[in-house]
DSSP file (Angstrom, degrees, kcal/mol; ACC not computed):
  #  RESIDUE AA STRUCTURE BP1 BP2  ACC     N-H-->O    O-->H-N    N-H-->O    O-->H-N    TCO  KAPPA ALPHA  PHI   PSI    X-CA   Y-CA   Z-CA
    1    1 A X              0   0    0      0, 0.0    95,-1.1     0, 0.0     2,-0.3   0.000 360.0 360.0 360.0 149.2   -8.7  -10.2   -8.6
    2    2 A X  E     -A   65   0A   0     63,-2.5    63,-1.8    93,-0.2     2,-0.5  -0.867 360.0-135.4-141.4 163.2   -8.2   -6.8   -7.7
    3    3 A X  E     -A   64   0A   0     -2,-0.3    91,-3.8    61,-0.3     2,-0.6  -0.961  17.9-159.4-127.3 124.0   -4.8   -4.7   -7.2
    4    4 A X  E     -AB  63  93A   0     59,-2.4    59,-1.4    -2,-0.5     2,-0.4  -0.911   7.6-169.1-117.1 124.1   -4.9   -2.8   -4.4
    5    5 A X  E     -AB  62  92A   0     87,-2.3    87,-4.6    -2,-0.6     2,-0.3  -0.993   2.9-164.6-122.5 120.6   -2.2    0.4   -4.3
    6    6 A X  E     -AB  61  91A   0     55,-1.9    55,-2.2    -2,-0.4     2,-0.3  -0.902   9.0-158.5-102.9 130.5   -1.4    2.6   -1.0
    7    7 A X  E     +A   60   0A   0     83,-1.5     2,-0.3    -2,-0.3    53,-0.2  -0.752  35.4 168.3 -86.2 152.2    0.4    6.1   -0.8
    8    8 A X  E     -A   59   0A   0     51,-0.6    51,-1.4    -2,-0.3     2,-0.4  -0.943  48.2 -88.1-156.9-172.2    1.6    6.3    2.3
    9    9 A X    >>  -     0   0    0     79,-0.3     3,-1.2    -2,-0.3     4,-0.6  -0.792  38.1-134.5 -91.8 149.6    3.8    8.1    4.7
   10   10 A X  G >4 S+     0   0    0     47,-0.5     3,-2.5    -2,-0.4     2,-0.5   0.986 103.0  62.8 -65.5 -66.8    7.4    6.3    4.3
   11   11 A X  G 34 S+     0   0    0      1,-0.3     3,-0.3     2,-0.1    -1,-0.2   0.664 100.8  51.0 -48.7   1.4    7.4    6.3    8.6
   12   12 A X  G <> S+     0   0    0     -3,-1.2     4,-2.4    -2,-0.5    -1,-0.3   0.616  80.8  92.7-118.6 -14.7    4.4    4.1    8.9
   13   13 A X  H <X S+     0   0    0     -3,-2.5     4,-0.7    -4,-0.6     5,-0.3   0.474  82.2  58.2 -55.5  -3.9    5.4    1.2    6.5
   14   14 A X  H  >>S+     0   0    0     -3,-0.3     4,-3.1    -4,-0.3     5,-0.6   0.854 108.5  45.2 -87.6 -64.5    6.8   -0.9    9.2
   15   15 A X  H  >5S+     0   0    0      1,-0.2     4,-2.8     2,-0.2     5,-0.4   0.855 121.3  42.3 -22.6 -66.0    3.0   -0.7   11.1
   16   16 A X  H  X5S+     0   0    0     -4,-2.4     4,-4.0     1,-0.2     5,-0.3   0.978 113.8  52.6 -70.9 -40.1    1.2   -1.6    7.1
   17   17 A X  H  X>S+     0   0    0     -4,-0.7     4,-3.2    -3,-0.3     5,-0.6   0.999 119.0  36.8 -57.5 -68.8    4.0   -4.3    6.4
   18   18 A X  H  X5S+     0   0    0     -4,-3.1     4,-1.3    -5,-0.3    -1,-0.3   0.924 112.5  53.3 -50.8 -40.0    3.0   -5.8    9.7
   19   19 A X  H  X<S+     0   0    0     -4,-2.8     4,-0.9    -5,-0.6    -2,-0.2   0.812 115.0  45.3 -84.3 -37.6   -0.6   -5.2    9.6
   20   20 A X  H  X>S+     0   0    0     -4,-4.0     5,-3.8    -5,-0.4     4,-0.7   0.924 106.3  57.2 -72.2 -39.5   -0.7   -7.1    6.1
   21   21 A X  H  <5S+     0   0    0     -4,-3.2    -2,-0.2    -5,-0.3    -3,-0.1   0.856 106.1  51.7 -55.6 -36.1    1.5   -9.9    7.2
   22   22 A X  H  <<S+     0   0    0     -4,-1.3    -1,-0.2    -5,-0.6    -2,-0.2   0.823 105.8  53.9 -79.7 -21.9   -1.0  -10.6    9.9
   23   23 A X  H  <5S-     0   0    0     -4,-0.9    -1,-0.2     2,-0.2    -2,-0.2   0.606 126.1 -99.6 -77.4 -10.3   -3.9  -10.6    7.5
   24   24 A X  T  <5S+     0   0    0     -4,-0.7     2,-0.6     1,-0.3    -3,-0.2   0.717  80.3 134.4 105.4   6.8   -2.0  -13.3    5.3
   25   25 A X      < +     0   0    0     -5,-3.8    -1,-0.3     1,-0.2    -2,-0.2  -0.926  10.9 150.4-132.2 134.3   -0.7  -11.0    2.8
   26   26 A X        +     0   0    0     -2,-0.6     2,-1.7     1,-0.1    -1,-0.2   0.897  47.8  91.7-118.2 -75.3    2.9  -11.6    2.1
   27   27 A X        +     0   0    0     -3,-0.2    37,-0.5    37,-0.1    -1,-0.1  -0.054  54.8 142.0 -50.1  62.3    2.9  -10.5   -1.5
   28   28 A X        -     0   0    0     -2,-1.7     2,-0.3    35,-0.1    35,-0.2  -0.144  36.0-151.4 -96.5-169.6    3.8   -7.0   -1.8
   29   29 A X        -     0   0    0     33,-0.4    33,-1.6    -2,-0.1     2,-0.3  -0.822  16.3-169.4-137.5 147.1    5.8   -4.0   -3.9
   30   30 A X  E     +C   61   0A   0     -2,-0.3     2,-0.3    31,-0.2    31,-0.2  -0.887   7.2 175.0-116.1 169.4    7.2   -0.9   -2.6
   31   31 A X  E     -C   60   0A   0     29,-1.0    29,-3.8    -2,-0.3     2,-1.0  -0.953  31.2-116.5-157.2 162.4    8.4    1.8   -4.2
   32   32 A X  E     +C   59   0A   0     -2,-0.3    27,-0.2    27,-0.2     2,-0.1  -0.759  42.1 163.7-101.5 105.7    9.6    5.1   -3.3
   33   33 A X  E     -C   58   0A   0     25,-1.2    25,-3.6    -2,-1.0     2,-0.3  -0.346  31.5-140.4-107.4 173.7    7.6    8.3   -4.6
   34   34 A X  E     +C   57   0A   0     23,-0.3    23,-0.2    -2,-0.1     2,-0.2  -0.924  33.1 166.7-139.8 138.5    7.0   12.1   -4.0
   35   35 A X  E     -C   56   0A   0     21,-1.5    21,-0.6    -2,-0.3     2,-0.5  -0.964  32.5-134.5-160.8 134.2    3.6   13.3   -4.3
   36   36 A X        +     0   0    0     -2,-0.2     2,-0.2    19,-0.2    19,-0.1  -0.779  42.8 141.4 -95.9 143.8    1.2   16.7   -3.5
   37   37 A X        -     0   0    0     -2,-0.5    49,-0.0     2,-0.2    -2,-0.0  -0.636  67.4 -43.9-138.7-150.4   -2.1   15.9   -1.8
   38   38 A X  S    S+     0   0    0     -2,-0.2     2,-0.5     1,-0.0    48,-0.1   0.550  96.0 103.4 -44.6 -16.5   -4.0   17.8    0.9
   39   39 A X  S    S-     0   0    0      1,-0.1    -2,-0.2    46,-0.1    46,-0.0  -0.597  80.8 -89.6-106.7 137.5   -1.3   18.6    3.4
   40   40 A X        -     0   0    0     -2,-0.5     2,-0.3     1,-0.0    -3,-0.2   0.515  41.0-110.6   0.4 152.4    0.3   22.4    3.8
   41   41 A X        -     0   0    0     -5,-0.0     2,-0.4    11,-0.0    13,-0.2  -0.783  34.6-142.0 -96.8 171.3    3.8   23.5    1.5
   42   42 A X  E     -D   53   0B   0     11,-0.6    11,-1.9    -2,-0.3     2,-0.4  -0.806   6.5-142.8-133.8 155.5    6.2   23.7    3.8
   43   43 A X  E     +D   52   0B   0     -2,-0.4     9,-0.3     9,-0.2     2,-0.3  -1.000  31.0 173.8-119.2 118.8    9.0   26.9    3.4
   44   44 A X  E     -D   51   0B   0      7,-3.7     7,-1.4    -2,-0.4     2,-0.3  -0.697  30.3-120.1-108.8-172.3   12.8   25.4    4.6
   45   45 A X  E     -D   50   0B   0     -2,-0.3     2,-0.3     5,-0.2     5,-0.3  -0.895  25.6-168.2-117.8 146.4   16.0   27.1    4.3
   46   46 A X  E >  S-D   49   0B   0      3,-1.3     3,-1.0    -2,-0.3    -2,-0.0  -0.738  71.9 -28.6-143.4 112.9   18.6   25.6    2.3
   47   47 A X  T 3  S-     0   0    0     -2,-0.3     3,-0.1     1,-0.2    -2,-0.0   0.869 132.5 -45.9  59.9  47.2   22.4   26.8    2.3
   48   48 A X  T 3  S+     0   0    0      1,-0.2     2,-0.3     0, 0.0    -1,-0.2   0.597 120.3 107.5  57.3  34.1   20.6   30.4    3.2
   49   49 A X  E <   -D   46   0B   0     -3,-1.0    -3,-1.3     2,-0.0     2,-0.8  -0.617  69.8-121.8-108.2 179.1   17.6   30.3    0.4
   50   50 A X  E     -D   45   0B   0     -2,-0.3     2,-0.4    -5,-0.3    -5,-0.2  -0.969  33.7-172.4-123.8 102.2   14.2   29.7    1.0
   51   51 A X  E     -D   44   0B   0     -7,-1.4    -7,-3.7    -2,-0.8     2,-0.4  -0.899  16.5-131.9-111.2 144.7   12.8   26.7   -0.7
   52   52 A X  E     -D   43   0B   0     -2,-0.4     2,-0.5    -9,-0.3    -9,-0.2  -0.776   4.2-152.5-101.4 133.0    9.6   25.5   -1.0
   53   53 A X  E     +D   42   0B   0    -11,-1.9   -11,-0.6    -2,-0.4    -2,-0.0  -0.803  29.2 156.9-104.9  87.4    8.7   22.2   -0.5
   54   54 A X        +     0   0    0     -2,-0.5     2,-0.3   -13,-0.2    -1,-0.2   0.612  59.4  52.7-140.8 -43.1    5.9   21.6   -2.5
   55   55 A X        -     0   0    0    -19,-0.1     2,-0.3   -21,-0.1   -19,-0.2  -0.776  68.7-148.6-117.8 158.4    6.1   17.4   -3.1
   56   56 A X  E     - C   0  35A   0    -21,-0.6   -21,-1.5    -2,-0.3     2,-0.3  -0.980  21.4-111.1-140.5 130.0    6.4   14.9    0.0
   57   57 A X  E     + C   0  34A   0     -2,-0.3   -47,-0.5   -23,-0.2     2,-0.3  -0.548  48.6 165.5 -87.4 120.1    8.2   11.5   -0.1
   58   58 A X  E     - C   0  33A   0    -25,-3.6   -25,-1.2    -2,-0.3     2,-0.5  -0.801  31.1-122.0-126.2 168.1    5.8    8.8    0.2
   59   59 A X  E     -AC   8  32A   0    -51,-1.4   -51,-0.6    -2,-0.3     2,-0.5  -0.905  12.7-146.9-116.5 143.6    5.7    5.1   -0.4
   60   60 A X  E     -AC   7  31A   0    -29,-3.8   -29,-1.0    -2,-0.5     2,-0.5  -0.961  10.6-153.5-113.2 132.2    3.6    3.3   -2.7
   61   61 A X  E     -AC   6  30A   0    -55,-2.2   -55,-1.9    -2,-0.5     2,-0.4  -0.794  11.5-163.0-110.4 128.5    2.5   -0.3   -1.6
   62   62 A X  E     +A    5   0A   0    -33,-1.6   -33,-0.4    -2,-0.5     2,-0.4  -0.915  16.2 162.4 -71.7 107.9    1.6   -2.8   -4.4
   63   63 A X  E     -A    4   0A   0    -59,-1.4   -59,-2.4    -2,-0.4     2,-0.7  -0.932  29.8-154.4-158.5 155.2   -0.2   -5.8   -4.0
   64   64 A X  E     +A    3   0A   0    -37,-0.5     2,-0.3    -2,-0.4    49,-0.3  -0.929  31.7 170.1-122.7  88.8   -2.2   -8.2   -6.4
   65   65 A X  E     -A    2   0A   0    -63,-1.8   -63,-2.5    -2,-0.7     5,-0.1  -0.893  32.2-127.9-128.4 154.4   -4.9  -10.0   -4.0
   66   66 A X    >   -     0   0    0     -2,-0.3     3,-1.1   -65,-0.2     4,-0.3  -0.312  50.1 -84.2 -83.5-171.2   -8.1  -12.4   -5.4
   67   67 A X  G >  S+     0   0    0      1,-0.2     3,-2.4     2,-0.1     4,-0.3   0.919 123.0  66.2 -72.3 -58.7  -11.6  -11.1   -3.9
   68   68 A X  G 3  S+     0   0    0      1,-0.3    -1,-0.2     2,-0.1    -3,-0.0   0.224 103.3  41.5  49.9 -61.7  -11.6  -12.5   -1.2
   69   69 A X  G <> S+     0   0    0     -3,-1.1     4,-1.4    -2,-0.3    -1,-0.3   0.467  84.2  93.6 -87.5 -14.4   -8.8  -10.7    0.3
   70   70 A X  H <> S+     0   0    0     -3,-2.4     4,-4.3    -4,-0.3     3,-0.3   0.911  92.7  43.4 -66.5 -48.2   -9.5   -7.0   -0.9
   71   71 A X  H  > S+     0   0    0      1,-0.3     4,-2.3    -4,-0.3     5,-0.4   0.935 110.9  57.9 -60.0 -37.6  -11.4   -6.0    2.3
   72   72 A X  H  > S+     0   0    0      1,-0.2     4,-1.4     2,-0.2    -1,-0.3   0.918 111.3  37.5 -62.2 -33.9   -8.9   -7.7    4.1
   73   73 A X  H  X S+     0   0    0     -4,-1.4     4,-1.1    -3,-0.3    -1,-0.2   0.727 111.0  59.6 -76.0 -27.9   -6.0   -5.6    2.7
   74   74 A X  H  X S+     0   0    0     -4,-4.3     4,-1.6     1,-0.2    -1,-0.3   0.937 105.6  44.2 -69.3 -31.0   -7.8   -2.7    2.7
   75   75 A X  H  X S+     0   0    0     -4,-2.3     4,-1.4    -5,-0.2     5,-0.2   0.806 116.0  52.6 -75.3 -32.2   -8.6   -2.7    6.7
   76   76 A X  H >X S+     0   0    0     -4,-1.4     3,-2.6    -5,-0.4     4,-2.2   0.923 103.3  53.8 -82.2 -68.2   -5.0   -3.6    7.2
   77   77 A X  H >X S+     0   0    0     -4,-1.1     4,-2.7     1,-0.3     3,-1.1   0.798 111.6  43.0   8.7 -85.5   -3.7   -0.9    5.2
   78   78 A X  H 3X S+     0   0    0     -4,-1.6     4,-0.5     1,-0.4    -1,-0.3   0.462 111.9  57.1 -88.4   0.4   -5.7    2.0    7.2
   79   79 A X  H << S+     0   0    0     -3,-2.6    -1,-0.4    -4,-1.4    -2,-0.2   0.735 111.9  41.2 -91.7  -3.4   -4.8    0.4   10.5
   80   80 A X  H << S+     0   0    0     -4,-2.2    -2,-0.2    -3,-1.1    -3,-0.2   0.993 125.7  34.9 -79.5 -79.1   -1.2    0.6    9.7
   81   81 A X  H  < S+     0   0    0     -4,-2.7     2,-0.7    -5,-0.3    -3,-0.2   0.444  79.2 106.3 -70.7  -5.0   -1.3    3.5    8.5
   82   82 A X     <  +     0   0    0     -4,-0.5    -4,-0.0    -5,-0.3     7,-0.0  -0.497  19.1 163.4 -78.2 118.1   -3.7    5.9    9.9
   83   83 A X        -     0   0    0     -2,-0.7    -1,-0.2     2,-0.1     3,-0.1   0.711  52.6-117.7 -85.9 -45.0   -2.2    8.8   12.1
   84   84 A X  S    S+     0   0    0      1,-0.3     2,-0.3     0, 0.0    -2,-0.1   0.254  82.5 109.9 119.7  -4.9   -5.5   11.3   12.0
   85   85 A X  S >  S-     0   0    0      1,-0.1     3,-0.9     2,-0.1    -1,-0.3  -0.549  79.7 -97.2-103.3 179.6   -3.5   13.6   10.4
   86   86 A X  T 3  S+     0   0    0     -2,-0.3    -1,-0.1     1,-0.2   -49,-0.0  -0.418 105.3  43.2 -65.7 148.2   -3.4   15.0    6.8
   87   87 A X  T 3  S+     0   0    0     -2,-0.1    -1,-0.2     2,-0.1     3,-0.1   0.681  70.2 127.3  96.8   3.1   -0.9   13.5    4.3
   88   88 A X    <   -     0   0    0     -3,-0.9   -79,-0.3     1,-0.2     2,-0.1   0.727  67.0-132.1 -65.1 -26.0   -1.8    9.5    5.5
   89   89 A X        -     0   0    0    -81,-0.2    -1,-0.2   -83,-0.1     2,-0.2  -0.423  14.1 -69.9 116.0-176.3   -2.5    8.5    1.6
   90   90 A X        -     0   0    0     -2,-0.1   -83,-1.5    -3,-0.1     2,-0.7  -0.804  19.2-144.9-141.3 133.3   -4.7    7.0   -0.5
   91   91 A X  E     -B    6   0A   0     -2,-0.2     2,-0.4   -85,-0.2   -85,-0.2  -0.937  25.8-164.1-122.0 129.3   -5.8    3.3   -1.1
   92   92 A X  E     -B    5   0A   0    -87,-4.6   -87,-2.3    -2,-0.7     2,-0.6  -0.910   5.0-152.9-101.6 128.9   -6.6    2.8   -5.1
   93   93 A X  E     +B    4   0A   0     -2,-0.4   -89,-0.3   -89,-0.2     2,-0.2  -0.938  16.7 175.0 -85.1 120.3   -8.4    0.0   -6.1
   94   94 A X        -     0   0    0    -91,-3.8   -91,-0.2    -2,-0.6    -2,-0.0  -0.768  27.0-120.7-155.7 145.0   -8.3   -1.7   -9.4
   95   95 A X        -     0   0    0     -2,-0.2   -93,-0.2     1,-0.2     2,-0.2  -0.031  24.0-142.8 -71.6 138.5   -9.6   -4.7  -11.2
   96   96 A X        -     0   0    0    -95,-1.1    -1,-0.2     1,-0.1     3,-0.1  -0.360   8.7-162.7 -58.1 130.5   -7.3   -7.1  -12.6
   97   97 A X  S    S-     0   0    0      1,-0.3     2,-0.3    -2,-0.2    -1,-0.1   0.922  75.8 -21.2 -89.6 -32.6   -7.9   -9.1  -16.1
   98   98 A X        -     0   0    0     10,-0.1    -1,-0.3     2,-0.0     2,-0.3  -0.974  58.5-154.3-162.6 174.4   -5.7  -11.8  -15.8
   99   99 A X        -     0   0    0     -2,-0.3     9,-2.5    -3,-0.1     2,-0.3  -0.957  13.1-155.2-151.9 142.5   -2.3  -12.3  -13.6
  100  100 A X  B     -E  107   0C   0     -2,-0.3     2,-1.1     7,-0.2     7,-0.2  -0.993   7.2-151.0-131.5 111.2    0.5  -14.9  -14.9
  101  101 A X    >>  -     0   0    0      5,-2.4     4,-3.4    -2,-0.3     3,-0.6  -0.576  23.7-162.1 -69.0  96.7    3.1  -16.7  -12.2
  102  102 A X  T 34 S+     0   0    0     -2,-1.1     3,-0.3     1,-0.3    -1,-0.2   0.985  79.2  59.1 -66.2 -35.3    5.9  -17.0  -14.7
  103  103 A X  T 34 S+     0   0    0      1,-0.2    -1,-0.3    -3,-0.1    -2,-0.0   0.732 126.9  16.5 -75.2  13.1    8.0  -19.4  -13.2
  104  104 A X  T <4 S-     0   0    0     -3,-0.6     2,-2.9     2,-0.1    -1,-0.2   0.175  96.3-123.9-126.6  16.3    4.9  -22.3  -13.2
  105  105 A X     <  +     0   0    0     -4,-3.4    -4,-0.1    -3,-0.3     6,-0.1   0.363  56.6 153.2  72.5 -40.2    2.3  -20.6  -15.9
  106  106 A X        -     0   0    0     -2,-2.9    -5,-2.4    -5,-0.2     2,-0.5   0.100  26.7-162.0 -25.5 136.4   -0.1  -20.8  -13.5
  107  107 A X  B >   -E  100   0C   0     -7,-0.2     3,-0.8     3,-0.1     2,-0.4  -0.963  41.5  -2.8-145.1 143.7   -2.9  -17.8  -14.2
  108  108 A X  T 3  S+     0   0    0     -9,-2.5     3,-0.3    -2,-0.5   -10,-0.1  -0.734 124.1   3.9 103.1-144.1   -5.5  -16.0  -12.3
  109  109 A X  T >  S+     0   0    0     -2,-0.4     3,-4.5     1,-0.2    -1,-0.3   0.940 132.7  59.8 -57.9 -53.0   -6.5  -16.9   -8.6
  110  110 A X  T <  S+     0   0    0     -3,-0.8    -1,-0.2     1,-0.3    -2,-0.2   0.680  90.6  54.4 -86.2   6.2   -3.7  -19.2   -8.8
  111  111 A X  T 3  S+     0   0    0     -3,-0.3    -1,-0.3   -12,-0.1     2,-0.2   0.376  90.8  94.9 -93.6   0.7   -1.2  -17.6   -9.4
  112  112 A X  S <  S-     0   0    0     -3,-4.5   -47,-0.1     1,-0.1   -11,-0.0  -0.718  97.7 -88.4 -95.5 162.9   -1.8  -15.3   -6.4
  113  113 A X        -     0   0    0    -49,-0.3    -1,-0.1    -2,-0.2    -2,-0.1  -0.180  59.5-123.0 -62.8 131.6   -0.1  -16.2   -3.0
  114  114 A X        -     0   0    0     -4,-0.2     2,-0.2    -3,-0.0    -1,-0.1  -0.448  33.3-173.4 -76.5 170.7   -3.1  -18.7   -1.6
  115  115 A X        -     0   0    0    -90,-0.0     2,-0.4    -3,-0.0   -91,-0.1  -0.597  14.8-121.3-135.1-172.1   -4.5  -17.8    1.6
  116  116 A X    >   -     0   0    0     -2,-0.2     3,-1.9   -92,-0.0     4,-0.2  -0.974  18.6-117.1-124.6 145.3   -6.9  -19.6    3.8
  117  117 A X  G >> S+     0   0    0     -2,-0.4     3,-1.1     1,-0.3     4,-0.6   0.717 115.4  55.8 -20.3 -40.3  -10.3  -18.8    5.3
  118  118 A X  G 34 S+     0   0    0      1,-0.2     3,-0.4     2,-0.1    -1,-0.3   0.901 100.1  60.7 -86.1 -21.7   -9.0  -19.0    8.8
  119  119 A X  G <4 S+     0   0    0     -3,-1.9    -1,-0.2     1,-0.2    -2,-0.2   0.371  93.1  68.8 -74.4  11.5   -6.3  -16.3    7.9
  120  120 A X  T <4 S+     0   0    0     -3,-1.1    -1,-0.2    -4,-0.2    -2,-0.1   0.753  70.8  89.1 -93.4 -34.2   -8.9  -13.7    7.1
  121  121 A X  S  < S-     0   0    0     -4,-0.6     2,-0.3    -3,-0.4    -3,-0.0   0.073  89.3-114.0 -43.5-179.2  -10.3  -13.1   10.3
  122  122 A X              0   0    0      1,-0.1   -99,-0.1   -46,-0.0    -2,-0.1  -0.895 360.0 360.0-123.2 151.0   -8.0  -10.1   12.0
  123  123 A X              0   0    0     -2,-0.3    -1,-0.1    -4,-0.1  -100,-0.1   0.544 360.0 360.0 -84.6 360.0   -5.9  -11.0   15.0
């Protein structure tokens, strides 16, 4: 079991949302972050100051997948999101010890959304 986490550009989330749904994986998080990576500071004007923009509003994607799925999520992930430019984000992997469904107790692989073999292929 792995957790797989995306930065991403906030405009591209409809494209990974989609690009995961079609791989079979329904069970995500978002959240909304600000983050510096690779891409330029940017100088705006604001009510005739010059501010520097120094962090960039990203989204961070969640998701809790057994092994099985990791490649899958990852590939959907970077077709969703890749523009070519700087500033498309970062996919963190990292392994899970144990996962708990609270309402049934269920733990582990089962307690992640099941998937099937035939829904791994890519459409």
């Amino acid at each position: 079991m792995k957790l797989v986490t995306a930065v991403i550009r906030p405009e591209r989330i409809q494209q990974v949302k989609e690009a995961l749904f079609q791989a079979g994986i329904s069970g995500i998080t978002l959240s909304r972050v600000s983050g510096h990576g690779g891409e330029q500071e940017v100088v705006e004007h604001y009510r005739g100051t010059r501010v520097m923009v120094e962090f960039r509003d990203k989204v961070e994607v969640r998701m809790a997948v057994s092994e099985p799925f990791v490649q899958a999520a990852i590939d959907a992930i970077v077709r969703g999101a890749r523009t070519g430019e700087v500033g498309d984000g970062k996919i963190f992997v990292q392994t899970l010890d144990r996962v708990i469904r609270i309402r049934t107790g269920e733990e582990d692989a089962a307690a992640l959304t099941p998937v099937t073999e035939k829904r791994l292929t890519p459409a």
